[in-house]
N, C-alpha and C positions, 0 to 999 in steps of 0.2 A: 504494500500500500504506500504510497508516495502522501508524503506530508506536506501540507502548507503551512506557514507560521503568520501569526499576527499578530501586534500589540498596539497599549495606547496604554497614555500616561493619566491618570488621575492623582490632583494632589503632589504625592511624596512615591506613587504608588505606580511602578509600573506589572502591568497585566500580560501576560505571554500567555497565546493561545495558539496549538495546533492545530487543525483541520483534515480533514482528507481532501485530497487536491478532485476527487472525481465525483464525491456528492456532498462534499461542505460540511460533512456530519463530526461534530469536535468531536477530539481526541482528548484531549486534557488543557488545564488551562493552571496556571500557575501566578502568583503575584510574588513582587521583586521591592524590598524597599530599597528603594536610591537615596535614602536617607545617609546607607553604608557608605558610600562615597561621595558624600557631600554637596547633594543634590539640595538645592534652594538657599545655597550661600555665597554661591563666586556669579552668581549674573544669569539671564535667561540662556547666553550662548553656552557658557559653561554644562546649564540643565539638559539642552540638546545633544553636548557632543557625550556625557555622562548616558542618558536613554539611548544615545545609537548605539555607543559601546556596549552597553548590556544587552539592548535586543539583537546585536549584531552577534555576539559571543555565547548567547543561550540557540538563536539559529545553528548557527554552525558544531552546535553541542547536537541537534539532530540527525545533520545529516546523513544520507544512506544508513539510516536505521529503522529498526521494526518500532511501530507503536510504542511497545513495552520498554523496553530500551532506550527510546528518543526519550521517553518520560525519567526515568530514570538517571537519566543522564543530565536533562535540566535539572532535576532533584538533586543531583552529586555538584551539579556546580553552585547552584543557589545555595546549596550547606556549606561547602568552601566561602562564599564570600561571606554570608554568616559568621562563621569563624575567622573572617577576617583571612582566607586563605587567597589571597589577589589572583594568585599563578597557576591556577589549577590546570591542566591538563582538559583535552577534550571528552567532555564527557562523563570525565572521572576514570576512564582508561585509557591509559599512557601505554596501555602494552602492547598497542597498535594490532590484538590479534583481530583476528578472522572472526568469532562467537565469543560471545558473552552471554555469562551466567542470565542476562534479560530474553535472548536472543528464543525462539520458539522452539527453533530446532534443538537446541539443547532442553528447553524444557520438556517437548517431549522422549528425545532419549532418556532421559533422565525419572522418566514415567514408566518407561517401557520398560529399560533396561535396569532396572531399580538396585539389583543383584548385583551389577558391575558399577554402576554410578552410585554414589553415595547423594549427592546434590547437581543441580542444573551448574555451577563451576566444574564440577569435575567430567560431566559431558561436554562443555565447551570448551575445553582445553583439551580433550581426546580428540573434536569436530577440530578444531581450528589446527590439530598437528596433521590430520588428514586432507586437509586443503591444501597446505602448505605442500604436504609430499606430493598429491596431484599437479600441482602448479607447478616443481619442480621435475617429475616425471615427463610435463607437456613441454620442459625446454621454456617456461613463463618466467619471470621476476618471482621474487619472496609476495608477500601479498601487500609486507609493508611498503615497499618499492613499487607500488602498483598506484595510478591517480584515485582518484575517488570513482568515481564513475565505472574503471575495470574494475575495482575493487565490491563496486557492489552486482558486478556483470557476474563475477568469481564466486562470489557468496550464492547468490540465487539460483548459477550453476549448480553447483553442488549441494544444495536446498531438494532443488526439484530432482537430480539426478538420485537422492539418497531417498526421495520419497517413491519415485519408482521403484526403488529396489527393493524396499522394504513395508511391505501392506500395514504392519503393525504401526511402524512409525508414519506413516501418511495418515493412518484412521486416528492416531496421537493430536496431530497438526491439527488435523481439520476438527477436530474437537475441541482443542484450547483457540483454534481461530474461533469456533462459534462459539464459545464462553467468553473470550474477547467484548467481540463482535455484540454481547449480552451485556455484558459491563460497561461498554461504552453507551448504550442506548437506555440504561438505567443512570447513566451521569447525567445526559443528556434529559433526562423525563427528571430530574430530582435538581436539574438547573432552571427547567421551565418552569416549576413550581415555586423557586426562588423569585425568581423575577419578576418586578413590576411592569404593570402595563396593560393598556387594555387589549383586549382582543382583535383577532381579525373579521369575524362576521357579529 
């Protein structure tokens, strides 16, 4: 699913929200205070280039990520600046691997194969050494050496190629996609109910 991102400033308060770029339907939505770095004390230009930088750095905290993961990763960065941590890394993984413990494919090996996997990290760190050695089998770059765009060409390769192969892990996927997919339309029904305003008919 490809992500869209949006934000807007209220106050002290900036608001980060994803989308799905194919029917608008959010994803998750997050607030930021820019109080952290000194938003509403050096001038209106100051306030701007402070909101681009953070909505710029929680964007690019998503990129070529799954749902789960995009979220989570704005979650790792928002708790660094919280802590006052400026320098955080993308996403909160610096390890530049191929799957993370958020990533779907690991969560359902990690369902499946309960017996060998102890947690979704220890599936994603057996997945992402198995891409690796494909990649270097196919005569490719490392995966870190790979731009973003082959990088997620690489992942979704070997996404779809493992779910052919394996019935048990596809019926995995597509079960925690539709548990997702359930989660997200209960954010979305428990946001409507938030919000003011009157109706449409």
């Amino acid at each position: 699913m490809a992500l869209k991102s949006e934000s807007k400033v209220l106050d002290s308060t900036l608001t980060f929200t994803c989308v799905d770029k194919d029917d608008e339907a959010l994803t998750f939505s997050k607030d930021v205070d820019l109080s952290l770095f000194g938003y509403g004390k050096h001038g209106a230009l100051a306030d701007l280039a402070i909101a681009f930088a953070v909505r710029t750095a929680l964007r690019n905290s998503t990129g070529g990520r799954e749902i789960d993961e995009a979220e989570a990763a704005v979650d790792a960065r928002i708790d660094a600046w919280t802590k006052g941590e400026w320098g955080a890394e993308r996403g909160g993984d610096a390890s530049g691997a191929p799957f993370t413990p958020g990533h779907i494919l690991a969560k359902a090996v990690a369902a499946v194969y309960a017996s060998k996997f102890a947690t979704p990290a220890d599936a994603a760190l057996q997945l992402s050494t198995m891409l690796e050695q494909s990649l270097q089998a196919a005569g490719h770059p490392s995966f870190s050496e790979l731009d973003e765009e082959n990088q997620r060409k690489a992942r979704n390769t070997f996404v779809k190629n493992a779910r052919a192969k394996d019935a048990k892990l596809d019926a995995a996927v597509a079960q925690i996609t539709a548990q997702m997919a359930a989660n997200r339309a209960a954010k979305v029904a428990e946001k409507a109910g938030k919000d003011e305003g009157g109706s449409l008919f």
